[in-house]
C-alpha positions in Angstrom: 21.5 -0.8 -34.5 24.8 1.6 -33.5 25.8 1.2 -37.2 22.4 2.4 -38.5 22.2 5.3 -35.9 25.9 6.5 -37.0 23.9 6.8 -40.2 21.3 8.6 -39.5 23.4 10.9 -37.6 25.6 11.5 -40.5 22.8 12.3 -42.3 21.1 14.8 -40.5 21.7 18.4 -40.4 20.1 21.6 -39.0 18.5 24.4 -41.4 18.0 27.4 -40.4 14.5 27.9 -40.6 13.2 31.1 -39.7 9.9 29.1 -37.2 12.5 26.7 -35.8 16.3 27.2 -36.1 16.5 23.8 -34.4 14.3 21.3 -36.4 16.8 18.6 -37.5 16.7 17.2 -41.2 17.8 14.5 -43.3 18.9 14.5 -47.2 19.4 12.2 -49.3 20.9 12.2 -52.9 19.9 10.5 -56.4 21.6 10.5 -59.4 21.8 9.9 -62.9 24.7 8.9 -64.5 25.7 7.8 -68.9 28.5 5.0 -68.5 29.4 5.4 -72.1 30.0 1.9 -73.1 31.1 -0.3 -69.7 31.2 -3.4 -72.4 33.1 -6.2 -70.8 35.6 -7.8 -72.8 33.5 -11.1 -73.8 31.1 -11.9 -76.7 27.1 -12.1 -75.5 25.2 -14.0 -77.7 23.0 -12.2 -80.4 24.7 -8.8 -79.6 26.6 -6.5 -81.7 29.2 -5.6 -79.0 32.5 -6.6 -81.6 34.3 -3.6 -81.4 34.3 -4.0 -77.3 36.5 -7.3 -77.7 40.3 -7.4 -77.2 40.2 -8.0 -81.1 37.8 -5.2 -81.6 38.3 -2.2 -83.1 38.5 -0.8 -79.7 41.3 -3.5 -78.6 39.1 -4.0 -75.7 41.2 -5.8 -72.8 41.2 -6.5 -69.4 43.8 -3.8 -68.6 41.7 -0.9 -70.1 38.1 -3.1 -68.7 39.7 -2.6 -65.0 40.4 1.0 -65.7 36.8 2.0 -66.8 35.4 0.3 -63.9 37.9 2.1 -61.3 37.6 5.6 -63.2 33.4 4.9 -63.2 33.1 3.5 -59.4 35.5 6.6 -58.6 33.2 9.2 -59.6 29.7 7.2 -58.9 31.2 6.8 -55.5 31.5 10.7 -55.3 28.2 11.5 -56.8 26.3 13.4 -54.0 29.4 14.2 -51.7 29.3 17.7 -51.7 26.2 17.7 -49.5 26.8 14.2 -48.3 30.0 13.6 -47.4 31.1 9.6 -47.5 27.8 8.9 -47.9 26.9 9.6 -51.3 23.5 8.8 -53.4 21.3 6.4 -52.2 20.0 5.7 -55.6 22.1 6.6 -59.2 20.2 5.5 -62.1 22.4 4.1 -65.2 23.1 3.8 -69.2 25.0 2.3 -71.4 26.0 -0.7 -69.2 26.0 -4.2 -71.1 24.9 -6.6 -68.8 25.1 -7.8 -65.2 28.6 -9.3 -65.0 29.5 -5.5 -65.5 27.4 -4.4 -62.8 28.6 -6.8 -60.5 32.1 -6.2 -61.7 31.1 -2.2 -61.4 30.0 -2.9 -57.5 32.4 -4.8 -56.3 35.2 -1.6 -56.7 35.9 -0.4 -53.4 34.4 2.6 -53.2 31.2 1.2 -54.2 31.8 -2.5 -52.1 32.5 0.2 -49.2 28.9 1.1 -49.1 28.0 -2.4 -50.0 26.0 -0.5 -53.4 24.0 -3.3 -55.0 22.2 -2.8 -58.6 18.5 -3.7 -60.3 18.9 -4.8 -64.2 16.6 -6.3 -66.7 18.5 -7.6 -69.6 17.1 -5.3 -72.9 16.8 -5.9 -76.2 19.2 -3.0 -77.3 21.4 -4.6 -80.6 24.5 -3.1 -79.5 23.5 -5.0 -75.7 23.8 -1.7 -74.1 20.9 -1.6 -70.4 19.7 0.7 -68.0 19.9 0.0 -64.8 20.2 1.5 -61.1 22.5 1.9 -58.8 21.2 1.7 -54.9 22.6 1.3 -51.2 20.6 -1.0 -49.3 20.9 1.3 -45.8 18.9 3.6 -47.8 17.1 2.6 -50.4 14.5 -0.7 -50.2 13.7 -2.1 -53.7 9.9 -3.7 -53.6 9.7 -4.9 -57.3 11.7 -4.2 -60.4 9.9 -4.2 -64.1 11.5 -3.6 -67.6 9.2 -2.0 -69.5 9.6 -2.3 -73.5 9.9 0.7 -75.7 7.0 0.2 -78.4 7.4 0.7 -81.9 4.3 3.5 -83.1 5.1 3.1 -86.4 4.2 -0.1 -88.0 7.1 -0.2 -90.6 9.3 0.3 -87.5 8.3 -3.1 -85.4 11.2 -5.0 -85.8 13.3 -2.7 -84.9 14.4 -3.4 -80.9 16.0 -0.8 -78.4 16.1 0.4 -75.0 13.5 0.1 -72.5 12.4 2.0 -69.5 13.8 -0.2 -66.5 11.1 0.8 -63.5 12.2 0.1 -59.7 9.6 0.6 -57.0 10.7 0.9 -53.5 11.1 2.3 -50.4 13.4 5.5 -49.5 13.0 8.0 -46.4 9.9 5.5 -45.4 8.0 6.6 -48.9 7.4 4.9 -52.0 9.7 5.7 -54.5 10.1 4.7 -57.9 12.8 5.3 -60.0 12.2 5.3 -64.1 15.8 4.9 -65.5 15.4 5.6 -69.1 17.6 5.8 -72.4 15.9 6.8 -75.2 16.3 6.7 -79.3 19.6 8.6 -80.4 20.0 11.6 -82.3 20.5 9.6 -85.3 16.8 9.1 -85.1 14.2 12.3 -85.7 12.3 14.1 -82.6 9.6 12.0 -83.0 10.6 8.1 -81.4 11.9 10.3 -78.2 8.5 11.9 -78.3 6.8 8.6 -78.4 9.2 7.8 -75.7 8.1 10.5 -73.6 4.5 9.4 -74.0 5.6 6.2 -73.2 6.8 6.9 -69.9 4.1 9.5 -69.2 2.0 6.8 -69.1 4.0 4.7 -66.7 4.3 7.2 -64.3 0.4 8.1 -64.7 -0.5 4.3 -64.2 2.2 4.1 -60.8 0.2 7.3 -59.5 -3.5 5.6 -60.4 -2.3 2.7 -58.1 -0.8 4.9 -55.7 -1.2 8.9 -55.6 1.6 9.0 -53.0 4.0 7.4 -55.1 7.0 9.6 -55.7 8.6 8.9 -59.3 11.5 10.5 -61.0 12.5 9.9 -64.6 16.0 10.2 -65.0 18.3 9.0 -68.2 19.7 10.3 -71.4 17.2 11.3 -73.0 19.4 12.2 -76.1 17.2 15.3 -75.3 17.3 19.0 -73.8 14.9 20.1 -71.6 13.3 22.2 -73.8 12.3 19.9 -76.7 9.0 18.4 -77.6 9.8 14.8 -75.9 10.1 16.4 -72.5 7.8 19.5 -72.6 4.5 17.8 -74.8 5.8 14.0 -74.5 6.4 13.7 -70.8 4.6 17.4 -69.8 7.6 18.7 -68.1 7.5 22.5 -66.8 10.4 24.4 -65.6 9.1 26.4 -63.0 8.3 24.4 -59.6 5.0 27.0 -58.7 3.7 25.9 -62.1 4.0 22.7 -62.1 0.0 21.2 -61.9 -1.3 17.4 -61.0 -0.2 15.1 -63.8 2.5 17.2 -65.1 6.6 16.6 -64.1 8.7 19.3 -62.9 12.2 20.0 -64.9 14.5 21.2 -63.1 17.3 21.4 -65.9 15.3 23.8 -68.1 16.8 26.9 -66.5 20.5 25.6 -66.3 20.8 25.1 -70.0 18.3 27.8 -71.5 19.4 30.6 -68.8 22.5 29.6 -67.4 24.0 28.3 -70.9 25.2 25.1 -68.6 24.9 20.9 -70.2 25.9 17.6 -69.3 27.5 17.1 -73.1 29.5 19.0 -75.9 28.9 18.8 -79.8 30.5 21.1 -82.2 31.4 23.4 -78.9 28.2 23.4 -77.6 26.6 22.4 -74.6 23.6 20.2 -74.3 21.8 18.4 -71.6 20.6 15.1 -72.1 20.7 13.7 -69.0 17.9 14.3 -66.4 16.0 13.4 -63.6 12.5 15.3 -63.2 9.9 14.6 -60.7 6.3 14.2 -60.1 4.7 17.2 -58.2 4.5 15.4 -54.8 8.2 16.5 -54.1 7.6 20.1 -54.7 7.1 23.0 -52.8 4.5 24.2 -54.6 3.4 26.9 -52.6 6.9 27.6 -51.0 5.6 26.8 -47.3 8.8 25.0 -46.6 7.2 21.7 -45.3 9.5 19.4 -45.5 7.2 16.7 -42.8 7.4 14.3 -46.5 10.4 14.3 -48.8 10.9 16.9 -50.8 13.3 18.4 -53.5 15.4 20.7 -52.6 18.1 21.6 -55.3 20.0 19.8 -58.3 23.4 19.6 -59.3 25.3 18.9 -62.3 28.1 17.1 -60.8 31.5 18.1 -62.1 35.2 17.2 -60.6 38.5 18.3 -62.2 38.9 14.5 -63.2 36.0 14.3 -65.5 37.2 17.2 -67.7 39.7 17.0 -70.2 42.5 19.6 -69.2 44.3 20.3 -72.7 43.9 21.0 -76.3 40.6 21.3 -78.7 38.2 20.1 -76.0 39.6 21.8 -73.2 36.6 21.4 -70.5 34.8 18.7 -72.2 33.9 15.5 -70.4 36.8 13.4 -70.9 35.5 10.2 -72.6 36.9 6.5 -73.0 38.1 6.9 -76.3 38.0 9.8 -78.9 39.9 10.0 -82.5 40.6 5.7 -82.1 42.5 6.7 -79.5 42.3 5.1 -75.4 42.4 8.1 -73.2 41.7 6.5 -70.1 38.9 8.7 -69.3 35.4 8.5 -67.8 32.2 9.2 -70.0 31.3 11.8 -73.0 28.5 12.8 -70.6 28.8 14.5 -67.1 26.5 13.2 -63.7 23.6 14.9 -62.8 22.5 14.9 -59.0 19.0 16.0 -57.3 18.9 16.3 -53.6 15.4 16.0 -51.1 15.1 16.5 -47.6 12.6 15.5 -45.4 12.4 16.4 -41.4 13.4 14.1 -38.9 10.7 12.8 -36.4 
């Protein structure tokens, strides 16, 4: 009981609210995060993970293994610290993990074993054995049930063909139902139209969650292989960019703005930004009509989460995530894609 009221304490603050300077409020963090390949170094069955083997073309060992897992528990661990010092998200969804001896491996680093972070994973059907999964602390987050939905071929030349699904975990954070959608969808490689289907896909997810349940609060979060402003998100999923504008059955994007006005991404090609990786929200976490209730959880801001360690510091890519590997070459580095963060706050009672 003392150890769960330090928490609460460290997770309070006081806004300044203009009707009560005094009211005391908690926040809480979630995040989204692209691994970019945490392969271990052993051969799973029926998977085409080859060039992550120590005889791979990667020359996949356990030396450079231990390294991605530090570097990645390093900067999962400090995901969500600039509002919430030691303390983090409580829920950070993933990509581009291969399987749960990885998670576990991932977890039991010590910045992550610190705040005992556990994971939820349903093994895919991806061919290269890459999974979504999520990321959650237990003193925060309660998961009720945990489902893999499977990405569905539209096309009927196309139904052989496996890949990601949307991994779905209901549960319990700030006392509310929460479910987080953890999604990565068809690559670039494929045309607009499979991530539109995705979109749909997951529209209808989060449609049947709120059927069940209209107080259900879901985000969608992934790489989406996406911006904010194409078709998959803005007819697929029905995402808008402005929080007032945002109607029943509809998400909320709150990434629109940083790429389209702000010029900022998660991800580089040819020099460029982009930003792939997102969490939106249904309209019960809004503000809609700015009255600044927070007496359920709501969102408050987002983040794309950058350190000095996640960039590369020299040459052609100069502030660029620094990935794994680029040019065949091991540069000890983190992910091609950089973390996205959104933070809620709900008052204290």
């Amino acid at each position: 009981m003392k150890r769960q009221n330090l928490l609460i304490l460290a997770l309070s603050f006081i806004i300044a609210l203009s009707a009560n300077a005094q009211k005391k409020f908690s926040v809480y963090a979630v995040g989204f995060y692209n691994q970019e390949n945490l392969f271990d170094t052993c051969h799973d069955e029926g998977k085409n993970d080859y060039e992550f083997l120590p005889t791979g073309s990667y020359r996949w060992n356990a030396l450079k293994y231990t390294h991605k897992l530090q570097n990645m528990a390093r900067a999962l661990a400090d995901m969500g610290t600039d509002k919430l010092p030691g303390l983090g998200c409580a829920i950070i969804g993933l990509s581009e993990v291969e399987n749960a001896k990885a998670l576990q491996d991932l977890v039991s680093q010590e910045p992550l074993r610190a705040r005992n972070m556990q994971f939820a994973h349903i093994e895919g059907p991806d061919r290269r054995g890459v999974d979504c999964a999520l990321l959650y602390n237990p003193a925060l987050f309660t998961v009720n049930s945990v489902t893999l939905h499977p990405y569905v071929q539209e096309l009927e030349q196309d139904s052989a063909f496996f890949t990601r699904g949307f991994l779905t975990v209901t549960g319990t954070l700030a006392d509310e139902p929460v479910t987080a959608i953890v999604c990565h969808w068809p690559s670039r490689f494929s045309t607009s139209f499979y991530r539109e289907s995705a979109g749909r896909q997951v529209r209808a997810i989060k449609d049947a969650l709120l059927k069940e349940n209209p107080d259900m609060k879901v985000f969608v979060m992934g790489d989406l292989n996406d911006d904010p402003s194409d078709k998959s998100l803005t007819e697929g999923l029905k995402c808008k960019s402005e929080i007032n504008k945002t109607n029943d059955g509809e998400m909320y994007n709150p990434w629109y703005n940083v790429l389209v006005k702000q010029g900022k991404g998660t991800l580089t090609y040819n020099s460029a930004w982009n930003l792939f990786d997102q969490i939106v929200m249904t309209p019960n976490l809004l503000d809609r009509k700015g009255k600044k209730d927070y007496s359920k959880l709501t969102y408050l801001n987002k983040q794309i989460f950058i350190r000095d360690y996640l960039l590369q510091t020299e040459g052609k890519y100069k502030g660029s995530p620094k990935r794994t590997h680029a040019g065949g070459v091991w540069l000890d580095g983190y992910s091609d894609h950089l973390p996205v963060v959104v933070y809620l706050v709900k008052e204290q009672k």
